[in-house]
C-alpha positions in Angstrom: 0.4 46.8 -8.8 -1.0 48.3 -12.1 -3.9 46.9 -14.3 -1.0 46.8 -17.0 1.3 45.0 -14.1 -1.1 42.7 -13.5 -2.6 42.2 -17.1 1.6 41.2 -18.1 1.1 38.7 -14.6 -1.7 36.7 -15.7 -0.5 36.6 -19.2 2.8 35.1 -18.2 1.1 32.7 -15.8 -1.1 31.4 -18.3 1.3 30.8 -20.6 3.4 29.0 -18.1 0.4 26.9 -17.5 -0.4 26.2 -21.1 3.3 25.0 -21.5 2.9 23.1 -18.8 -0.5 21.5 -19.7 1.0 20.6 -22.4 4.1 18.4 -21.0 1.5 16.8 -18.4 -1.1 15.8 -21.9 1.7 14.5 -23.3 2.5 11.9 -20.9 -0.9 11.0 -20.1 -1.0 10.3 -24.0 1.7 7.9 -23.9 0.6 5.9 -20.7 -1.8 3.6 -22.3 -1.2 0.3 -20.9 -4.4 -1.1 -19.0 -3.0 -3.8 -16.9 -2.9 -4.7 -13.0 -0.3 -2.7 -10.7 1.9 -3.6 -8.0 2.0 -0.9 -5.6 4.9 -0.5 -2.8 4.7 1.3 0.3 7.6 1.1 2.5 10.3 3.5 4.9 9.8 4.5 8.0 7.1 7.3 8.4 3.9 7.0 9.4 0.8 6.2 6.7 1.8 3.4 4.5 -1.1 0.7 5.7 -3.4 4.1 5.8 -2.6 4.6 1.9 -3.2 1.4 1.0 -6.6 1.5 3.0 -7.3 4.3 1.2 -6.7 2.5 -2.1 -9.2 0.2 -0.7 -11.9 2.5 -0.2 -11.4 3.9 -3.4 -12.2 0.7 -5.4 -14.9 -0.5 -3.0 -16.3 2.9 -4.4 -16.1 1.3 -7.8 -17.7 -1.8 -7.0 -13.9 -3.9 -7.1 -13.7 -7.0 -5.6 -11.0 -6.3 -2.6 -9.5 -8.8 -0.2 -6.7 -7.8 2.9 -4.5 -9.9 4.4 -2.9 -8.5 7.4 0.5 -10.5 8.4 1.7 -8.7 11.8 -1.4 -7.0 13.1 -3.9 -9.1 15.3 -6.1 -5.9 16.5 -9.5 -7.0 15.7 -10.8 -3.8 16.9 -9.5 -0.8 14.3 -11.5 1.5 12.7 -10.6 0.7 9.4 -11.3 -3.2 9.5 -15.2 -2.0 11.6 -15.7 0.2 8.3 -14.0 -1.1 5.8 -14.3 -5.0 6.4 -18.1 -4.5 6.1 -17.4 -4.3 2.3 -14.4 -6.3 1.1 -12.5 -9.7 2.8 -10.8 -8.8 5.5 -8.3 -11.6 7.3 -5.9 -10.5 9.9 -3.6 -13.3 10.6 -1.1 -12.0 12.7 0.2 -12.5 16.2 1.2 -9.0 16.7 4.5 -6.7 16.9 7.6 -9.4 16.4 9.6 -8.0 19.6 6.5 -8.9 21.6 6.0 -12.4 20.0 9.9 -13.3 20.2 8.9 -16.8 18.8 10.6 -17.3 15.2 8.8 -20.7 15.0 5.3 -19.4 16.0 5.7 -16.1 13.8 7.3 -18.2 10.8 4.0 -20.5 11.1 1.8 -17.6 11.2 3.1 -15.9 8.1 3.0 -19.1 6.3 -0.8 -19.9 6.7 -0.9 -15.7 6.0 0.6 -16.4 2.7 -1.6 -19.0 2.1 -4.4 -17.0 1.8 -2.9 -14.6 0.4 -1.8 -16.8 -2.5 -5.4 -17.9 -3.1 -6.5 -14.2 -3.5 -3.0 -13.5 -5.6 -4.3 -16.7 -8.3 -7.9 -15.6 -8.4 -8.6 -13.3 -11.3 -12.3 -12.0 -9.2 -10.2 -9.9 -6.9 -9.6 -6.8 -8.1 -7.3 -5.7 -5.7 -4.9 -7.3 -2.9 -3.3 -5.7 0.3 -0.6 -7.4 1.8 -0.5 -5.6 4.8 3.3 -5.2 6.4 4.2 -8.2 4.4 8.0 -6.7 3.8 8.6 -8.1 7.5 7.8 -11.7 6.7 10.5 -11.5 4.1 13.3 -9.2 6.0 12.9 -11.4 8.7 12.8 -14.6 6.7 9.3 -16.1 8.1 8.2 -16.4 3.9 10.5 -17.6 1.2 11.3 -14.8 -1.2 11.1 -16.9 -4.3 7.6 -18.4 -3.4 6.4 -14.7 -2.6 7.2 -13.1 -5.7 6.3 -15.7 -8.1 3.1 -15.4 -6.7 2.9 -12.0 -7.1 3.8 -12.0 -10.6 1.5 -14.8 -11.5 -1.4 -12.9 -10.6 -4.4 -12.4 -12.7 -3.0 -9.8 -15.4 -5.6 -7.1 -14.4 -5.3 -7.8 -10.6 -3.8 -5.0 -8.6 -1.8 -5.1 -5.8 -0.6 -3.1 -2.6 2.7 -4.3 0.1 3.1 -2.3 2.9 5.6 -2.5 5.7 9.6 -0.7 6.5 13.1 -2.2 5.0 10.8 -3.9 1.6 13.8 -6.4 0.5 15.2 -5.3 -3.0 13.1 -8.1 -4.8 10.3 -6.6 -3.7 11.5 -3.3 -5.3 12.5 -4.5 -8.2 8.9 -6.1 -9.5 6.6 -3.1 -8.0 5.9 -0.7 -10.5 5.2 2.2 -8.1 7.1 2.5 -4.9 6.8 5.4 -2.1 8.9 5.7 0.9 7.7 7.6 3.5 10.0 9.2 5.9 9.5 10.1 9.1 10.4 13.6 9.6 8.5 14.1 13.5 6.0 11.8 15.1 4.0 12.3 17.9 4.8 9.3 19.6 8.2 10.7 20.2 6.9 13.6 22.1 5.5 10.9 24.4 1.8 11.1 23.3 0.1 7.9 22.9 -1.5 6.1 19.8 -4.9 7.8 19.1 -7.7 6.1 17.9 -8.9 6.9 14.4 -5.3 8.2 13.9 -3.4 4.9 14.9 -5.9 2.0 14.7 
């Protein structure tokens, strides 16, 4: 390539950039609503509760007030509640994966006394931010009353955030969260046979 070749290059490239720059300051103008977000991360690939513990880091790292509620899990023993439940409230309240469990009644009671906690961190303006951890089974599967559930979730505190992960998030879950990302699950190790790894997994 020639200095003139590559003098044109760069030229073009920055203007593309400077366009571009100026699209991206544009819309960061015009988002200027402060308020409290409700964040969804559902579909079938692997990382949803993993994003929303990332989420949870990050506003530990800003001093936020953070509470989890976990409504299927009942390990005790993952990294991420041994870091992470050092510095925020942690509850897991599940009895584990529903085809193991097999007891409507017993899951059904569980989620309830889940939600109940829940709904105290949901009406108390302190907390920052809320995970509801795989809640979107509790309402697929009909253990929590969709009404109940979102009300409180749009009764919260107006500057509290909020994170619901889990697969198949029912459409009135979708239709109140103001960001939603479905991950997909394009190849998984587990498939391949190999087991779940700690610090990956749990």
């Amino acid at each position: 390539m020639t200095e003139t070749s590559q003098q044109t290059r760069e030229q073009r490239h920055a203007e593309r950039m400077a366009r571009k720059k100026a699209i991206v300051d544009a819309h960061i103008a015009e988002a200027n609503l402060d308020t409290g977000v409700m964040i969804l991360l559902t579909g079938n690939g692997k990382g949803k509760s993993s994003s929303a513990f990332g989420m949870v880091a990050r506003a530990i790292g800003h001093g936020m007030k953070v509470g989890v509620v976990q409504f299927i899990k009942n390990r005790t023993d993952t990294g991420e509640e041994a870091f992470l439940g050092r510095h925020c409230e942690w509850h897991v309240m599940g009895d584990g994966f529903t085809w193991d469990t097999q007891n409507f009644a017993a899951d059904q009671a569980k989620s309830e006394t889940a939600w109940a906690m829940a709904a105290k961190m949901l009406s108390d303006p302190s907390y920052d931010l809320v995970v509801l951890d795989e809640l979107t089974y509790c309402l697929s599967y009909g253990y929590l009353d969709k009404a109940t559930v979102i009300h409180d979730i749009e009764s919260r505190p107006s500057m509290q955030h909020v994170v619901v992960t889990g697969r198949a998030a029912v459409a009135e879950l979708r239709e109140i969260a103001d960001t939603i990302s479905e991950l997909q699950d394009m190849k998984h190790a587990y498939k391949s046979g190999i087991k779940a790894q700690k610090g990956l997994e749990w």
